[in-house]
C-alpha positions in Angstrom: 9.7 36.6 -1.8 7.7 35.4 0.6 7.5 31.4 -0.5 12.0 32.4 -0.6 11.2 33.3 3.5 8.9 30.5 4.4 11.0 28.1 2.8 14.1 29.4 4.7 12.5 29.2 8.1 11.8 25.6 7.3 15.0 25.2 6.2 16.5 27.0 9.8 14.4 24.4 11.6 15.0 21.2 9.8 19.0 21.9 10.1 18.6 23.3 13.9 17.7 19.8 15.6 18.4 15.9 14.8 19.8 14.9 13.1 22.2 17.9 12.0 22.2 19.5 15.3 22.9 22.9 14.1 21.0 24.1 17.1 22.3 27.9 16.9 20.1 27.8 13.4 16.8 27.8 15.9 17.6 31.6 17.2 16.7 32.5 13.7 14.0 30.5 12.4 11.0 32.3 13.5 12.1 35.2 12.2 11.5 34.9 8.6 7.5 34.0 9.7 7.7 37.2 11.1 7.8 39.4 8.7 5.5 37.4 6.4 2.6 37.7 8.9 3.0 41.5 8.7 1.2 41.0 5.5 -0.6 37.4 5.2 -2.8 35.8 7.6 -0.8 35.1 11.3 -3.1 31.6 11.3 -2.3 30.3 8.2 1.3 31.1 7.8 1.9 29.3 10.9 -0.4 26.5 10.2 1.5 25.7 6.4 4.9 26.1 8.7 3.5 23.4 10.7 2.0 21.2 8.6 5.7 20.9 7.3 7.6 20.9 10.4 5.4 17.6 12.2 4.9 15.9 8.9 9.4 16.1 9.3 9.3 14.9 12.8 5.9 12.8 12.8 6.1 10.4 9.6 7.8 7.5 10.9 4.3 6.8 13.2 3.4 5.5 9.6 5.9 2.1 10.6 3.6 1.1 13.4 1.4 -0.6 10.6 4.4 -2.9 10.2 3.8 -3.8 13.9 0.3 -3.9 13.4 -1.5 -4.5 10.0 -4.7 -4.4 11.3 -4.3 -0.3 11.8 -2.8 -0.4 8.1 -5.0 1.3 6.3 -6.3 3.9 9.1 -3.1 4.9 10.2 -2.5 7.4 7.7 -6.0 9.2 8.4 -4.8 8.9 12.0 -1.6 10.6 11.1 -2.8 13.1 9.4 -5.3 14.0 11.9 -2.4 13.9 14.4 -0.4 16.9 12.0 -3.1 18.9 11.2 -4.2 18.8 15.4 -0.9 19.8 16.0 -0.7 22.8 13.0 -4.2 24.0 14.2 -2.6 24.7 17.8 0.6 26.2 16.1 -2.0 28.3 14.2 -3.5 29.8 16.8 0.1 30.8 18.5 0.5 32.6 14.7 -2.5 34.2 15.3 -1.6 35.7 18.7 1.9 36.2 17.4 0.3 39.1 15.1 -2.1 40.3 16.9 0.5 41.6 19.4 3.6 41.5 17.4 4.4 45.2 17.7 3.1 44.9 21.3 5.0 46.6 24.1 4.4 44.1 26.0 5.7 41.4 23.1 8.9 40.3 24.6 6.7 38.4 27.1 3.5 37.4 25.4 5.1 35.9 22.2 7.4 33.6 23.7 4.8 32.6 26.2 2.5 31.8 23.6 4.7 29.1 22.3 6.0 28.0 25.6 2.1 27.6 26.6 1.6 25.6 23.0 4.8 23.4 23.7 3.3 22.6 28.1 -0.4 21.8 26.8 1.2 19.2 24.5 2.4 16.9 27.3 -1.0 17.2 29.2 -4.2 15.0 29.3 -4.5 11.6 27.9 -4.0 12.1 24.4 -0.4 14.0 24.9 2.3 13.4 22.5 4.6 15.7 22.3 7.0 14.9 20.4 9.4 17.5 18.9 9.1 20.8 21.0 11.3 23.4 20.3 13.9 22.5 23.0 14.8 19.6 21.5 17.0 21.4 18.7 19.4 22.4 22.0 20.4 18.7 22.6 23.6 18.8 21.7 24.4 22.2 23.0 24.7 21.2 27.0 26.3 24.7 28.3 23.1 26.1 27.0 20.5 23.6 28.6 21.9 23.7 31.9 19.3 26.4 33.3 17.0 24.1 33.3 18.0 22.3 36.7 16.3 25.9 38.1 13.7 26.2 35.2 12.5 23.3 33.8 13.0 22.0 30.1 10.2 24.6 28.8 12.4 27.7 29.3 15.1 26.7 26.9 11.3 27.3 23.8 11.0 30.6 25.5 14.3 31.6 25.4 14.7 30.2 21.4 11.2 32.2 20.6 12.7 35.7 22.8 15.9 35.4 20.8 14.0 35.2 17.5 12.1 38.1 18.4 14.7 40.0 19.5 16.6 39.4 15.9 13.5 40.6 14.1 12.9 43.6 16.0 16.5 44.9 15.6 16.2 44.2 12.5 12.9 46.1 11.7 13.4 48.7 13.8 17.9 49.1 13.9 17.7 49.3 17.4 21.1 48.1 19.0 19.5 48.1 22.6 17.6 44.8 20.9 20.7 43.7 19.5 22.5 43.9 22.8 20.1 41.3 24.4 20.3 39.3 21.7 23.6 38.8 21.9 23.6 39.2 25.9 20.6 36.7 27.1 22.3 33.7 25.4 26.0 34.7 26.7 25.0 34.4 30.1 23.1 31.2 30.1 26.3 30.0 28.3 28.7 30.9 30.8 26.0 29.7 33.5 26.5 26.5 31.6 30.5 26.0 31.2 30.7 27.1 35.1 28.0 24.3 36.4 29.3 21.5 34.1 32.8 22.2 35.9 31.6 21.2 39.5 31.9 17.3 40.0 28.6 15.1 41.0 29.7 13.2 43.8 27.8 10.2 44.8 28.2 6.4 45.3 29.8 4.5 42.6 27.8 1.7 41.4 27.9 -1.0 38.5 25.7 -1.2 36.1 24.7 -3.5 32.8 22.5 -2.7 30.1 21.2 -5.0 28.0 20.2 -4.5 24.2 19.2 -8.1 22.8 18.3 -6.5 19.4 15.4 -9.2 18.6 13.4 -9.5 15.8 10.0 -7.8 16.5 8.6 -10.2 14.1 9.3 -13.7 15.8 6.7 -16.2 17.2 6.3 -16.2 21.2 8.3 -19.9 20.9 10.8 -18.2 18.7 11.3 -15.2 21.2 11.8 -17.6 24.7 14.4 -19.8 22.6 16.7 -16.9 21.0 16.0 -14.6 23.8 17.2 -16.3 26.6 20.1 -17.5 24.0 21.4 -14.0 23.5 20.8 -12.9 27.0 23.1 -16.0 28.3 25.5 -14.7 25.6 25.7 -11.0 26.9 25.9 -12.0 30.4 28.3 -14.6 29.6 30.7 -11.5 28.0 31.0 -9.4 30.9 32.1 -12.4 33.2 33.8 -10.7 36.7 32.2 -7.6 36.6 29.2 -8.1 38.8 26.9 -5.2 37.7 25.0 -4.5 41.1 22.2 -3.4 38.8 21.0 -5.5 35.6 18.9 -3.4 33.2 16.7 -5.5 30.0 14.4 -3.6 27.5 10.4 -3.6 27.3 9.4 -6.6 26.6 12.5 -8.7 27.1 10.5 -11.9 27.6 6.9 -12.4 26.0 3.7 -12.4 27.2 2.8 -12.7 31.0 6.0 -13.3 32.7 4.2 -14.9 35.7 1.8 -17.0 33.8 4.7 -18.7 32.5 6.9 -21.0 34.7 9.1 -21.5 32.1 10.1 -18.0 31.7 9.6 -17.5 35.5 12.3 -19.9 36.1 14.7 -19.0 33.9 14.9 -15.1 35.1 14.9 -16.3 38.9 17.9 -18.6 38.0 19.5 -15.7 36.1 19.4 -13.0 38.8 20.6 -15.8 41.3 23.5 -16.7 39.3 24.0 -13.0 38.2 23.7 -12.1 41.7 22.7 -9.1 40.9 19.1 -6.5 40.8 17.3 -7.2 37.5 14.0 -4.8 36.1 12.9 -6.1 33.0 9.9 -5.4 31.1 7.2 -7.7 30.3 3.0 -8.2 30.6 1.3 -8.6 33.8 -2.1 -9.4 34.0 -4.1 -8.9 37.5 -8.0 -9.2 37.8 -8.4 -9.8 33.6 -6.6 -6.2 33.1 -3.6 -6.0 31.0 -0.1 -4.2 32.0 2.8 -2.8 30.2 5.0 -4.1 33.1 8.3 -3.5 35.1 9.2 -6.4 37.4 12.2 -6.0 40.2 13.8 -9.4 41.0 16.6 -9.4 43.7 19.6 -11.2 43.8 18.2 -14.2 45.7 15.3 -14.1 42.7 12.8 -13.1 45.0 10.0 -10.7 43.2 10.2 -7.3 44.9 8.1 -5.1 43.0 6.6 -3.6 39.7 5.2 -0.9 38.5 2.8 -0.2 35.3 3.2 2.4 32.6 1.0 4.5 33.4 1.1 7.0 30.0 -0.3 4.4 27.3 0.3 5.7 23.6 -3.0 7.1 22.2 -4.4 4.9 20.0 -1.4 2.7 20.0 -1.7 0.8 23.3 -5.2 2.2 24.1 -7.7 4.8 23.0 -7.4 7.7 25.2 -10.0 8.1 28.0 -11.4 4.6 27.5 -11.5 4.0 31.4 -13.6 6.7 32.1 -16.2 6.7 29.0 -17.7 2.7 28.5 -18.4 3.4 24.9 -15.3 4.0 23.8 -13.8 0.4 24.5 -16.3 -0.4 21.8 -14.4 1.0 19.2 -11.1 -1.5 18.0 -8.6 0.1 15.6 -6.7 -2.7 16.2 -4.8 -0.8 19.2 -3.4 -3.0 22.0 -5.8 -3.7 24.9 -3.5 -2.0 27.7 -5.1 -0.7 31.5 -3.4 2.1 32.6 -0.9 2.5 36.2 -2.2 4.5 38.9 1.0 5.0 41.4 3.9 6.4 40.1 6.4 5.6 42.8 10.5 4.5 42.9 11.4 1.0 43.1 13.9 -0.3 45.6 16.8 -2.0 44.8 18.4 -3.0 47.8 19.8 0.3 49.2 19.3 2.7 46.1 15.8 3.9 45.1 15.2 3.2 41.2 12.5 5.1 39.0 11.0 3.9 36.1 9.4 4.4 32.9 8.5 2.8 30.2 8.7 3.8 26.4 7.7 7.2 25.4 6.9 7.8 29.3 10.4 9.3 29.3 9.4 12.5 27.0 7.3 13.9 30.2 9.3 15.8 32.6 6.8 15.8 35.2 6.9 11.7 35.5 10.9 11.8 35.6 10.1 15.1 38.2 7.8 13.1 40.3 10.0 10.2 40.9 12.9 12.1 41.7 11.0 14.2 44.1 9.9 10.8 45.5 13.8 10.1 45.7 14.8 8.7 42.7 18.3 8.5 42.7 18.8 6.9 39.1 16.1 6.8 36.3 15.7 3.7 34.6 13.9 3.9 30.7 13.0 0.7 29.5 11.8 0.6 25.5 11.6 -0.9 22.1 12.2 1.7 19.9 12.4 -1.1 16.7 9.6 -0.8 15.1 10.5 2.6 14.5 13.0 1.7 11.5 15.8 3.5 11.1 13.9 6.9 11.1 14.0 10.1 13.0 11.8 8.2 15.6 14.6 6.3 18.1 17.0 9.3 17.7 14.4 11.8 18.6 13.5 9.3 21.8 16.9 8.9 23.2 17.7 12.8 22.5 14.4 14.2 24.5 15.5 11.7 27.4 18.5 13.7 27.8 16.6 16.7 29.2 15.5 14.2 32.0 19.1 13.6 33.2 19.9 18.0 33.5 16.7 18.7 34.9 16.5 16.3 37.7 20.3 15.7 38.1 20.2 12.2 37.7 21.6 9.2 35.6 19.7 8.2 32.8 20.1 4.7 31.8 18.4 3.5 29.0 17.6 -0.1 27.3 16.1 -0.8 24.2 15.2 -4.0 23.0 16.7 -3.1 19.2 18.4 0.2 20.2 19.3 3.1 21.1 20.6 2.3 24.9 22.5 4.6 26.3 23.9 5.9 29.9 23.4 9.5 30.3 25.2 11.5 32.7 23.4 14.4 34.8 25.0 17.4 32.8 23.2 15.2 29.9 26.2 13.7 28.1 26.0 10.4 26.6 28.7 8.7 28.3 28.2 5.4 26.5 25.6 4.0 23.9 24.8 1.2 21.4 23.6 1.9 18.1 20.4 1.0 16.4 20.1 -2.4 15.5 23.2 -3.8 17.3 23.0 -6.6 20.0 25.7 -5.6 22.6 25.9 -4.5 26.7 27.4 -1.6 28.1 29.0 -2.0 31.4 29.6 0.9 33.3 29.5 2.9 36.8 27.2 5.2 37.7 26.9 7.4 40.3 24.0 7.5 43.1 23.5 11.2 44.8 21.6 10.8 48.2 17.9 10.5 47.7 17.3 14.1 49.2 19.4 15.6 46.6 17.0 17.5 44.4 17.2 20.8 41.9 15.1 23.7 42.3 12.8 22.2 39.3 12.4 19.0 40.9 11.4 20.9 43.9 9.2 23.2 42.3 7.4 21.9 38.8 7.2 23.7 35.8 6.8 26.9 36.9 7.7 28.6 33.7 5.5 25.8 31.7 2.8 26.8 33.7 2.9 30.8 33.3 3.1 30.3 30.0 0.1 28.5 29.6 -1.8 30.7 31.7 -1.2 33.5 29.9 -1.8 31.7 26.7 -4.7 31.3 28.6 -5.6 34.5 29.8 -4.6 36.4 26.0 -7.2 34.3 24.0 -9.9 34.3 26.4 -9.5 38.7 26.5 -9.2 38.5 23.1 -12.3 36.5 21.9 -14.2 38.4 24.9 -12.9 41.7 23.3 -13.9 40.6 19.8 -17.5 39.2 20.9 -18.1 42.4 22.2 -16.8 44.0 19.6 -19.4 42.9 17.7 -22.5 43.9 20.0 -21.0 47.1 19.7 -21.0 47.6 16.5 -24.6 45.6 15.8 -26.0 48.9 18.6 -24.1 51.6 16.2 -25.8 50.5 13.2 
């Protein structure tokens, strides 16, 4: 019976988020778990569940060795050190989860347990976190809309509350629990229908995004002749609309982009004859230090600004902390050699302040927070996304840069070199996209809210991320206090 429950929880998950989106699924899948830690151990019920649920949403890492062979045959170990990090932290939510399951005070401490989890994923250097909880509420945009006053965390705490409400009207036949279970999530619906019904005003501007869908495989002379072929090709297809903004993917041209007069040329000649503001992504390389770079050329092919990523993927583009500690630039798992942004600021392009991130830099809401704050009024995403395969990995990516556009009330536009680019209006629907592994450009209009325009979370932060956590916080350090004292009162009895 209890393998029957595990296995159904897994099965409520898996069919809750991409790519079946069944995201009403996710008010019930913590509920089998449970009742099984009534009786087994709260850490290792929740650890197995994890183990399961990241090896689902984490295995297509395992196609960055096609990237990069040298990392071939310690990328599993790094993989699996990756899940079972992961599982450990969802264990110790398990192990809280029982300790105060029949808690009167439950209703807040278990759903800020997980909450907590889900917030100390996306801090420090070695963050990744990659499928949270909220993510199975993609598709459901009435429901998400709260989090323009909340931030992205609150839709985990609501999907944990809801899941504990179930169980305890179950257990205990309660309809008062029932009644909230059916009333909390009515609300934030109807909260939703009624805000996506108000218009976003704003200035209408044109915009084209570029997906060149090259080969992640060809040689740097290779890249400069077919790249600049295709991008003369796209251009040449949307003759006479005069996008005011021209958007390419990470790494659009190789290596240094102004170590090369070649490729230096050719982008100043194709803004001038575009006329229009072009941020592409390619190297830059200042005082020996390597950037993942953003460079803003104006209509006139003038240079305006950059900006470098400043989150670098652990162990993919550096090893985490490797700034700060000498020995560890020592050790070479075959990583890219990457220094790390300081300012994270907008970029100007002509009258319209731009933000920009790069890659997975657009799964942290406090970057995409910060730049709006800064005033943002459009957020650019710039990525490769192929080497991914056709996997869970680029679906995942675009769908957790959809919270971005709801929480900060801002288009999202998106280019990736081999898919999936997208625009993404700020209620978070996809207005317009090209698939995985198709060279195309989407033309479209956006529009630009003034740059003082900002929601409550922008305004504010993560305050229900951060109460979480702290309570998280302040539960485990009573509890091991409790239990170490436990102990010294019990060595004195004897």
């Amino acid at each position: 019976m209890i393998l029957v429950l595990f296995l159904f929880a897994f099965f409520l998950v898996l069919f809750s988020g991409p790519p079946f989106y069944m995201w009403f699924l996710s008010l019930f899948f913590l509920f089998p778990l449970f009742f099984i830690i009534e009786k087994k151990k709260g850490f290792l019920v929740f650890f197995l569940f994890g183990l399961l649920y990241y090896t689902y949403h984490l295995f297509w890492l395992i196609n960055l060795s096609n990237i990069v062979p040298e990392i071939k045959f310690i990328l599993p170990f790094g993989l699996l050190l990756l899940i079972l990090l992961e599982s450990s932290l969802f264990g110790i939510c398990g192990t809280l989860t029982k300790r105060f399951l029949n808690s009167p005070f439950s209703l807040i401490l278990i759903p800020s347990f997980f909450t907590g989890l889900e917030f100390f994923r996306t801090l420090f250097e070695i963050a990744f976190p990659w499928s949270p909880f909220y993510l199975s509420w993609v598709k459901n945009l009435p429901g998400i809309q709260i989090i323009e006053l909340t931030g992205p965390f609150f839709i985990t705490f609501l999907i944990v509350l809801l899941n504990l409400l179930f169980y305890k009207f179950f257990k205990t036949k309660e309809f008062l629990y029932l009644i909230f279970f059916l009333l909390v999530p009515t609300i934030n619906q109807i909260y939703g229908h009624l805000r996506m019904k108000r218009p976003f005003r704003g200035e209408r501007v044109k915009v084209a995004i570029y997906q060149p869908n090259l080969s992640l495989y060809l040689s740097y002379n290779q890249e400069m002749e077919m790249g600049f072929k295709v991008y003369k090709e796209l251009s040449d297809s949307i003759k006479g609309f005069n996008p005011y903004i021209s958007l390419w993917c990470e790494s659009s041209v190789p290596g240094n982009l102004l170590y090369n007069p070649f490729v230096y040329s050719y982008v100043r000649e194709f803004v001038k004859t575009q006329r229009t503001y072009l941020f592409l992504g390619a190297q830059d390389r200042v005082k020996g230090k390597v950037y993942n770079t953003v460079f803003l050329f104006s209509p006139q092919g003038e240079l305006l600004s950059r900006y470098y990523k400043m989150k670098l993927v652990p162990f993919g583009e550096a090893i985490p902390y490797d700034e700060k500690f000498e020995m560890l630039r020592k050790i070479d798992f075959g990583e890219g050699d990457f220094s790390r942004g300081k300012l994270l600021e907008p970029m100007k392009a002509g009258k319209y302040l731009c933000g920009t991130l790069i890659c997975y830099e657009s799964i942290f809401p406090e970057m995409s927070r910060i730049l709006v704050r800064k005033g943002a009024q459009v957020i650019l995403n710039l990525t490769s996304d192929g080497w991914y395969g056709k996997t869970l990995g680029p679906l995942e990516h675009r769908d957790l840069f959809v919270f971005r556009a709801v929480e900060t009330r801002r288009y999202l536009l998106r280019s990736a070199r081999m898919g999936i680019s997208c625009v993404i209006d700020p209620y978070g629907r996809v207005v317009e996209e090209r698939k995985l592994f198709k060279k195309g450009v989407i033309k479209t209009i956006i529009k630009m809210p003034p740059w003082n325009y900002k929601t409550i979370y922008v305004r504010l932060g993560d305050i229900t991320g951060w109460a979480s956590l702290g309570i998280l916080v302040l539960v485990m350090f009573f509890t091991i206090t409790w239990k170490i004292t436990d102990k010294f009162r019990r060595k004195k009895i004897i």
